[in-house]
C-alpha positions in Angstrom: 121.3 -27.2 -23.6 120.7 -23.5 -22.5 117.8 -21.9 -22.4 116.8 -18.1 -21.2 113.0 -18.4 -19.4 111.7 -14.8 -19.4 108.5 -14.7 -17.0 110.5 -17.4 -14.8 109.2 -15.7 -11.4 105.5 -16.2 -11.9 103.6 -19.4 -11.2 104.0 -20.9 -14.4 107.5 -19.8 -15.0 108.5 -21.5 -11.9 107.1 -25.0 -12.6 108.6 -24.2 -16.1 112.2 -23.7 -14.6 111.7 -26.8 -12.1 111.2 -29.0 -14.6 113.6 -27.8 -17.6 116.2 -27.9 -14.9 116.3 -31.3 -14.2 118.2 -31.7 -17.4 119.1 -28.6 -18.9 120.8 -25.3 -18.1 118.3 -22.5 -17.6 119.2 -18.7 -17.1 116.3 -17.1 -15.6 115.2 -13.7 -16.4 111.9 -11.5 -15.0 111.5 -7.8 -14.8 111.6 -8.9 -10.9 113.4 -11.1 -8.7 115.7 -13.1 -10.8 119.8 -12.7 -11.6 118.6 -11.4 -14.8 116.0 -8.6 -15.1 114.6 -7.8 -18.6 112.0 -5.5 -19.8 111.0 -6.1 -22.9 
């Protein structure tokens, strides 16, 4: 499954990633430091 993670540079956002990634495909986005910058 894919799944966009907004907020995937903070703390929580990277345990988040870690752990969704062992089994699915996540895009991450942040307003800094990710391949995908939002700002919402």
């Amino acid at each position: 499954m894919r799944i966009l993670l907004i907020g995937a540079t903070g703390t929580i956002g990277k345990a988040i990633a870690a752990t969704l990634g062992r089994r699915h495909e996540v895009l991450l986005a942040s307003r800094q430091q990710a391949p995908l910058h939002v700002d919402i």
